[in-house]
C-alpha positions, 0 to 999 in steps of 0.5 A: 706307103707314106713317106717319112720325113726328118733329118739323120745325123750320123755321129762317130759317138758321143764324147765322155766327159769328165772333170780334171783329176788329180791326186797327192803323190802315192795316193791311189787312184780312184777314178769314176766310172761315169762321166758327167754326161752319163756314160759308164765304162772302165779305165785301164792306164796307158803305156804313157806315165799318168795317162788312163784311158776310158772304154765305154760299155758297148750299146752307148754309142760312146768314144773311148777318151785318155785322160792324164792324171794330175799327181801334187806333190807332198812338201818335205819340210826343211828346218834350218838354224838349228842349234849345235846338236840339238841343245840349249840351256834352260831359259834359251831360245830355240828359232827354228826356221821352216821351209819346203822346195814346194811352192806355197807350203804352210807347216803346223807342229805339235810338241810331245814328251816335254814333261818338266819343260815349260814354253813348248805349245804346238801350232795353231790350226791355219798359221802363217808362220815359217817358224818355231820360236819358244823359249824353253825352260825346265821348270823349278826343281828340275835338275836333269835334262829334259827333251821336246820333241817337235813333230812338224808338217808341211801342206801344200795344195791339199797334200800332206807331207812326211812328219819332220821330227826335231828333238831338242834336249833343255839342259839345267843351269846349274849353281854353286853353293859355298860350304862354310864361312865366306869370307874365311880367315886362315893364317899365313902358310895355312891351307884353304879349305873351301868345298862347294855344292851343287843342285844339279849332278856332275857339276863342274866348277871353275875358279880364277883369282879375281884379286890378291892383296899380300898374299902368294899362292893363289891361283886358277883351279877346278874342282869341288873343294878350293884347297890352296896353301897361301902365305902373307907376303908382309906383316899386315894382313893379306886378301884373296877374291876367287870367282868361282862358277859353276858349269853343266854341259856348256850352261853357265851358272851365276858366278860367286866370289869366294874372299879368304883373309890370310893374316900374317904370324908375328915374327919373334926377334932376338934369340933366348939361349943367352937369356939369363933364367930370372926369379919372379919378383926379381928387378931386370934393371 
């Protein structure tokens, strides 16, 4: 018989071979069923924490292998410098500063539910920015409070993580309107009669005395009509300047000056019960 010749190499089994895996915190996972070098078999996890191990078929002359899955975690986002309790007044600035404990994170937002609100825009795809800085306005007519709701993501290494939902409520500015003349004069002893008038309900407004000329009885005050008894303090006339602004839950309006003069009632000397009564025509000298 002849006689055959060549070498035999005896081998424990052919190593699978796979490429890294890894996935987004609570995402499933879903590893291949063959490897690189074409060895098909199953995965079973190990008792270690993010180990899997790989059983070939039989008939592969193939090697079991481990490998451990690589889990990244999804960003939070942080959002710091926000306003007290979440308000502004029309025309403010909101800065919202964003964060994440997860290393080289970018964030993008949309905004939502902003009818009757001008400034708000959502992210553009691919920023770099770390924060959301808008100038949020109601827009004209607007007279009630009207609120955004910012939904903000953070990403990091391909994981998204949980939507932050911020909600910032716009509060009007409110005015003041003055009901009647301005300036009004009154007589001395008199009481003012001044209301105002408003565009936006539940408008508080306050006065101080900005000046006063001659004239007692004035003073600091709130309320929707300005009624003051004021009384000349000589024989010419006197002046009262109010500031009154208008205020809605912590907005400011634009103040107004309210001036009253107050003249004086000529004083009447000498007592009649002793005057003679005289016939028209009659000389008195």
């Amino acid at each position: 018989a002849p006689v055959l010749g060549g070498t035999i190499t005896l081998t424990d089994g052919i190593t699978p071979q796979f490429n890294p895996y890894s996935i987004c915190e609570n995402d499933p996972v879903n590893l291949p069923t063959e490897s690189i070098n074409g060895i098909v078999g199953v995965w079973q996890p190990t008792a270690n924490a993010g180990e899997y191990e790989f059983s070939p078929v039989e008939g592969q002359c193939a090697l079991n292998t481990t490998m451990t899955i690589i889990v990244k975690p999804r960003p939070a986002v942080i959002v710091d410098n926000l306003p007290v309790v979440n308000t502004i007044c029309s025309g403010e600035s909101i800065n919202l500063l964003l964060s994440s404990l997860v290393p080289n994170a970018t964030f993008s937002w949309n905004s939502f539910n902003a009818n009757g609100v001008s400034g708000h825009s959502s992210s553009i795809i691919g920023t770099p920015l770390t924060f959301i800085n808008q100038t949020l306005t109601l827009n004209p007519g607007v007279t009630s409070p009207k609120e955004v709701i910012y939904y903000i993501y953070a990403e990091a290494d391909g994981c998204l993580g949980e939507v932050t939902e911020v909600s910032i409520t716009v509060n009007p500015v409110p005015n003041v309107v003055v009901k009647g003349d301005n300036p009004s004069t009154i007589c001395s002893g008199e009481t003012t009669n001044i209301s105002f008038d408003e565009s936006v309900t539940d408008t508080v407004f306050n006065w101080v005395v900005q000046s006063s000329t001659g004239v007692s009885g004035a003073f600091d005050g709130q309320g929707s009509v300005l009624a003051q008894q004021l009384s000349t303090t000589g024989l010419s006339q006197g002046q009262v300047v109010y500031k009154v602004t208008p205020t809605f839950n912590n907005c400011t309006g634009t103040s107004v000056e309210v001036t009253v003069f107050v003249n004086p009632i000529p004083p009447f000397f000498g007592d009649n019960s002793n005057h003679p009564e005289l016939c028209s025509g009659v000389d008195l000298t």
